[in-house]
C-alpha positions, 0 to 999 in steps of 0.5 A: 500500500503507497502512502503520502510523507506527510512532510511533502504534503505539508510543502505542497498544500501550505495551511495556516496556524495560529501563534500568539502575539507577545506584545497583546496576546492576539491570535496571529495566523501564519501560514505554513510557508511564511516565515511571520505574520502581522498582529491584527490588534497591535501591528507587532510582527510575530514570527513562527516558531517551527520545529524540525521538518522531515526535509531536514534529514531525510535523504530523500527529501528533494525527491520527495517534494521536488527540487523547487519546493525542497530548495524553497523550504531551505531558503525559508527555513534559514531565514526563519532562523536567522530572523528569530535568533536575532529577535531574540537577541534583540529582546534579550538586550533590550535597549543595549544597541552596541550588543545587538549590532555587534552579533549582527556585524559579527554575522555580516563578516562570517558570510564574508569569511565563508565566501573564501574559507570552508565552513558551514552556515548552519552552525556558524550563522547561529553562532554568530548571533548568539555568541555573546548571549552569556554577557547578560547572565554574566553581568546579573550573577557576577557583576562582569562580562568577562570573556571566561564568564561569557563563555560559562553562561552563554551555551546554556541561554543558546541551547535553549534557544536553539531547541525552541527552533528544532534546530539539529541536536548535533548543530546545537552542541557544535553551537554551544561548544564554540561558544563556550570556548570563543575566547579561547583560541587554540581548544576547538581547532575545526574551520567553523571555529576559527571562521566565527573568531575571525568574525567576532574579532575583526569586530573587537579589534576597532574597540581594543586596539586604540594604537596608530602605530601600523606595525605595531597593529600589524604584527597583532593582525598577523599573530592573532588571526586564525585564517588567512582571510580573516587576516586579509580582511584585517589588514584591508580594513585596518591597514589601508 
């Protein structure tokens, strides 16, 4: 007896769901294949939060639902998340705009990076976002954000951020294990890592280096940077 996946006709006949609002606590409907939708009281934007779909893992999920469709739903699938971790850590920071704009230059320089170096998007695009996540822990349990008190509070807010997405559980711990270490170079020796310090201190490196002595500046480019198209990018950005 044939019988249909129910994730290819989740894809090919979208349905719409309701969520809540969390400003105003109306219902919002979203459609299946949208990624947010419109409150209807406040005019807040409400975006969904999906768990993992079949699509995801299964090996033959672009046979099963077609290229077209398959590709369509990765696309929209990424931006979800993209767009939901980084409302998150907007709602999380509040008001503090200098942490909120650095994940999402942090983000920015990790696309950058990823067009030259070898590394996977769907660990470092949540890692870039999230990396700082434990500086708000950090400073209401010990009074500091420093860089190993980041690095113990961080993977525990992440994680559960991640899991609300469905988000792979090996992706999860990968997420977390940068984290937990992002700055410690030298632990975690794998590409995602180095592609997400490179981004992350390319970042910092404007705040902490006050120096115009350039050879000086340089030799720091040159020891401190783990690719060599973190480094490039440095010197272009820092140098000329």
């Amino acid at each position: 007896m044939h019988t249909v996946c129910p994730g290819a006709k989740m894809i090919r006949q979208p349905k719409p769901e309701s969520f809540d609002c969390p400003q105003c606590g109306a219902e919002v409907e979203i459609w299946t294949d949208e990624l947010k939708g419109v409150c209807p009281q406040c005019k807040t934007t409400v975006l969904r939060y999906q768990d993992q779909s079949c699509l995801e893992w299964c090996k033959l999920a672009e046979t099963c639902v077609g290229r077209e469709a398959y590709n369509n739903f990765m696309q929209n699938r990424a931006q979800m998340i993209k767009d939901t971790l980084l409302h998150d850590v907007e709602l999380l920071f509040g008001d503090d705009t200098k942490r909120i704009n650095h994940a999402k230059k942090v983000m920015a320089y990790v696309q950058e990076i990823l067009a030259k170096e070898e590394g996977d998007w769907h660990i470092l695009m949540p890692a870039s976002i999230l990396h700082d996540v434990g500086i708000k822990v950090a400073e209401e349990k010990y009074g500091s954000a420093a860089g190993h008190l980041q690095e113990k509070e961080g993977p525990g807010v992440a994680r559960k951020l991640m899991l609300k997405l469905g988000l792979r559980l090996e992706h999860i711990e990968e997420v977390c294990e940068i984290i937990a270490h992002h700055h410690s170079p030298g632990i975690i020796k794998t590409n995602n890592f180095k592609i997400l310090y490179d981004a992350d201190l390319l970042v910092n490196i404007e705040d902490e280096m006050k120096t115009k002595d350039k050879e000086k500046l340089a030799k720091v480019i040159e020891s401190s940077f783990l690719t060599p198209t973190g480094r490039e990018m440095a010197k272009r950005v820092y140098l000329t």
